[in-house]
N, C-alpha and C positions, 0 to 999 in steps of 0.2 A: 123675611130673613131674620137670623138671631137679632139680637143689640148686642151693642158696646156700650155702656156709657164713657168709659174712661179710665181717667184716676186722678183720686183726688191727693193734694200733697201741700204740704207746708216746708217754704224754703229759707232759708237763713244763713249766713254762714257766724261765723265764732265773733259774739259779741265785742270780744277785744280786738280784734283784726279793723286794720284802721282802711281794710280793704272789703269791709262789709256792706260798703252800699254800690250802688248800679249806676246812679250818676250824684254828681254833684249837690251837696245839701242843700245849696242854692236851686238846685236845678229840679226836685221833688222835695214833696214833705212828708212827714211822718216820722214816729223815732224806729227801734229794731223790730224786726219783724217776730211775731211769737210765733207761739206751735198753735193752729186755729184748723189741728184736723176734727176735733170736738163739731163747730160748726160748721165743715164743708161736713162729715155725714150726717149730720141735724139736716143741711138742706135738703139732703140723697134721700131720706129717708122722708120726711114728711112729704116730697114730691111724687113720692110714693102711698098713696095710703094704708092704713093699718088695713084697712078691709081687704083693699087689693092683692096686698102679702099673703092675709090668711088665706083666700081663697086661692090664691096659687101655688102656697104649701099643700094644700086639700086638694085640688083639683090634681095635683101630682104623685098623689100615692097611687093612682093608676094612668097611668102615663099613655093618653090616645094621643099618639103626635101625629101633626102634618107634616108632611115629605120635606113642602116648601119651607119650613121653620125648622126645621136643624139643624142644627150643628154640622157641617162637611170640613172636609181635609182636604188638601189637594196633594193628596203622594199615594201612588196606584200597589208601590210597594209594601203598605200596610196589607192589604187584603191578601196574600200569600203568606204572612204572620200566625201563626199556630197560637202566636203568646205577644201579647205588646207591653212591655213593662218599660213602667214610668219608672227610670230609674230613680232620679233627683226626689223624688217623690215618695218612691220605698211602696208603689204602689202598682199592680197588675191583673192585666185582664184573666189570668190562670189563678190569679190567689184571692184576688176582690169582687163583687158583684156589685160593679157600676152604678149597674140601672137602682139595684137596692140603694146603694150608699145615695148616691149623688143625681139621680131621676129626675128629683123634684127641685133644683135647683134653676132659679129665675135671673137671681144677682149674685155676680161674683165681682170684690172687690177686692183688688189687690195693690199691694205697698209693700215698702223698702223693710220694714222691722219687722220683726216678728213680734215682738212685745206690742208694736203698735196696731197690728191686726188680732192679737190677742186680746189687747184694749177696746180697738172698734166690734168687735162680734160681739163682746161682752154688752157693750151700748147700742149696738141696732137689738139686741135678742129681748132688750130692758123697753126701747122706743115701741118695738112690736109685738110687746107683751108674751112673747116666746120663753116662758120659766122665769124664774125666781131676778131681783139685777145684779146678787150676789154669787150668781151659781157659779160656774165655773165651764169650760166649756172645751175639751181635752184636745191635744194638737193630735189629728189626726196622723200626719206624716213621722208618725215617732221613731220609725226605722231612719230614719236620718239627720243631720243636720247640717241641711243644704237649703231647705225651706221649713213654714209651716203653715197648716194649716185647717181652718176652725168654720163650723157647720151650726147656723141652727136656722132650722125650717126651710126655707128656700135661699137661703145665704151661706154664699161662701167666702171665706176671708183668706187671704192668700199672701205671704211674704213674697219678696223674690231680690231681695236682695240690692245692690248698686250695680247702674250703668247699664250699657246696650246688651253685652254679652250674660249680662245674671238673667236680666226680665225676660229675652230671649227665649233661656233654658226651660225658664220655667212656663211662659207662653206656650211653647210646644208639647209639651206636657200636658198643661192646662187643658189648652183646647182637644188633644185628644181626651182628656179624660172625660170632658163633656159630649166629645162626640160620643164614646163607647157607653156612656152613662143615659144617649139617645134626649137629650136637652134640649130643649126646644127654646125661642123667645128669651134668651137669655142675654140679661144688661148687664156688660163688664164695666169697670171703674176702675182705677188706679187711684190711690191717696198716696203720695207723696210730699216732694220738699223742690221748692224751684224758687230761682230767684227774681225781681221783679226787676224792669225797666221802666223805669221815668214812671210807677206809681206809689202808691201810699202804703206803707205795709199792713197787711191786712186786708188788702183790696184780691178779689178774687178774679183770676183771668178763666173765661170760656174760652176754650184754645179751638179755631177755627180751623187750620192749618198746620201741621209741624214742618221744622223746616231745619236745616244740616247749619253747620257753622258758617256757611254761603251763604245763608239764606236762602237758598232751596230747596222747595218741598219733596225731597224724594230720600230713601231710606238705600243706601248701596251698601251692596256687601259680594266678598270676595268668591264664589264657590266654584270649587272644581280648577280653579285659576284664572277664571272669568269674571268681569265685573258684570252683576244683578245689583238692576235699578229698580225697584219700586214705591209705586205711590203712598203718601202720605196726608191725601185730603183723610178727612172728618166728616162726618154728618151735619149737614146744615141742620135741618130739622131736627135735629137733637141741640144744636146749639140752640137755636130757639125756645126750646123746652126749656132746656136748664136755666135761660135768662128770665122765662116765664116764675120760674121756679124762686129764683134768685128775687125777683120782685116782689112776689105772695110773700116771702120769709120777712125782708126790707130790713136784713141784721148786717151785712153788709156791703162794703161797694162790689160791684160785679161791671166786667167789662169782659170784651168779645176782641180777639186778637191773636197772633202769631205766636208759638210758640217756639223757641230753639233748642234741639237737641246735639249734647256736645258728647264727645267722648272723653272728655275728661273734666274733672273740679276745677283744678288750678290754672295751667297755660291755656287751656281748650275754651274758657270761659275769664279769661284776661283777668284777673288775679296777680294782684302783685306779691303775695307774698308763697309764693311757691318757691320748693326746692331749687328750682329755675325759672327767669325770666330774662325776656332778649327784649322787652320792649317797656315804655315809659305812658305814666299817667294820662300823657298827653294821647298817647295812640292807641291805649286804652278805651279814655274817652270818645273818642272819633270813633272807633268799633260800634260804644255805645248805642252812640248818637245814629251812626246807619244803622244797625240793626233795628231803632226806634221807629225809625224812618220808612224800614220797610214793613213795618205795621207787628212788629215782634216785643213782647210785652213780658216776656218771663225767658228762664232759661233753665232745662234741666236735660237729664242723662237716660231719660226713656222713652220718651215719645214717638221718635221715630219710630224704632221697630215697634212700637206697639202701633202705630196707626197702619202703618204696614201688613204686620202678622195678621191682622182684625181682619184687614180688606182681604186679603189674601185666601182668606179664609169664609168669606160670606158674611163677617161679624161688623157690624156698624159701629164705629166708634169716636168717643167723646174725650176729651181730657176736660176737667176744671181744678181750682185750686187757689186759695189765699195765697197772697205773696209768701215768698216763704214758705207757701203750702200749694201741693199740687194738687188738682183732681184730675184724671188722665186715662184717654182710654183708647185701645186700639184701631178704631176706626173712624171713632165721632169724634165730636169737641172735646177741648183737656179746658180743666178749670184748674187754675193753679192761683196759690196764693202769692204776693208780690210781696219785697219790703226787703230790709238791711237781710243778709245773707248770716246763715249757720249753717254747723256742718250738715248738709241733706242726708235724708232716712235715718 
């Protein structure tokens, strides 16, 4: 079946905010959390070897794929389609040749900025020795700006904005465009921003599980005027990898646990300094404190659907990510950074 990896992401919220940490200063150490998407794709990438990349840029300029290892859909109403146009994207199957553009692609990594997937292709293209580390590397999606996104060799980098309903848009898109593109073996990633509970900032969570502001693991959403429940486990054995991974590197702490996916910044993820708040420090903390309890180590606004869409879809998926920094992926483990909160993406 495809992979997922994930995504990866660094979380924070605003330095000044006297509501920027997760629990008590007493209660965890470390000072604010920084931006440490630098080293969660350092980890992505050397997990990877430079040999393995090239030959899977190489081995995909003629694309023999197995049935079993593609990319699938699950909506029967594509195949009566004349034309399937990635709106959000500015991109389609009547105006683009897929297989040409996007055939060879292995990894796709996707996050909240655009400037900071602009930044990360720029440094995997530089790690994997793919052109100049000065070159430049053009937003493919230039008929819009709704996303963006940047290609070198078997990498793709991919914006998709904040929250459940952006990564969504642009997940369905995605994955068709990988399907029409005939993809095979492909490892997704999120780099993002999340916030940590009860660790260090800068410590990096392998996300086992994503899980709703409950605390459980299932992704609902409204369609048709019916409630759809789907799964949100991850790939073990991808959790594994990435800890494997996280060890050989030994740049920083890595731990394996829960991730929570909220629908909002402020009230959704107990924040006192929101436009509105019904509730005090104290019942904040309590929140914390269960959420720690049931094995939930970070918090951010995409997991769910992404671990969701992944499965949904045949793609195995990872999330990981520094405090403060997510790495997050539709199906498998999220690695996300932990530590005092900034504004995420």
């Amino acid at each position: 079946m495809p992979r997922a990896l994930g995504s990866l992401s660094a979380s924070g919220e605003p330095e000044h905010s006297q509501d920027a940490r997760r629990l008590r200063p007493e209660e965890r150490s470390g000072g604010p959390a920084g931006q440490v998407t630098q080293p969660a794709g350092r980890a992505w990438t050397r997990s990877c070897s430079q040999e393995r990349m090239a030959a899977t840029g190489a081995e995909a300029k003629e694309p023999q794929r197995h049935n079993g290892c593609l990319v699938r859909l699950s909506n029967p109403h594509l195949a009566t389609m004349k034309e399937d146009l990635l709106y959000h994207f500015s991109l389609g199957t009547g105006t683009h040749d897929f297989p040409a553009m996007f055939g060879d692609v292995k990894f796709v990594c996707v996050g909240g900025s655009p400037s900071r997937m602009s930044a990360f292709i720029k440094y995997v293209a530089a790690e994997l020795g793919l052109g100049r580390p000065d070159e430049d590397h053009p937003n493919i999606c230039t008929g819009t700006d709704r996303y963006a996104m940047y290609k070198a060799g078997p990498v793709l980098s991919v914006s998709h904005g904040m929250g459940v309903p952006s990564i969504a848009i642009m997940l369905h898109e995605l994955i068709k465009l990988l399907y029409h593109a005939r993809c095979s073996d492909v490892t997704i990633i999120r780099i993002g921003t999340s916030g940590g509970i009860g660790l260090e900032p800068g410590s990096v969570v392998i996300t086992r599980q994503a899980v709703d502001a409950c605390f459980r693991p299932e992704f609902e959403q409204i369609i048709l005027g019916k409630r759809v429940v789907r799964s949100t486990d991850l790939d073990e054995r991808l959790v594994q990898e990435l800890m494997q991974c996280s060890s050989e590197l030994a740049e920083f702490t890595t731990v394996v646990g829960n991730t929570m996916c909220t629908l909002d910044f402020y009230e959704g993820q107990g924040r006192l300094d929101g436009a509105l708040c019904s509730y005090t420090e104290k019942d904040k903390q309590a929140y914390l404190h269960a959420a720690h309890a049931a094995g939930i180590r970070n918090i951010e606004m995409e997991s769910s659907v992404f671990a969701a869409m992944c499965s949904a879809c045949g793609l195995r998926g990872s999330a990981t990510g520094p405090q403060g920094a997510i790495l997050e992926t539709a199906c498998q483990p999220t690695l996300q950074d932990t530590g005092a909160h900034r504004p995420p993406r």
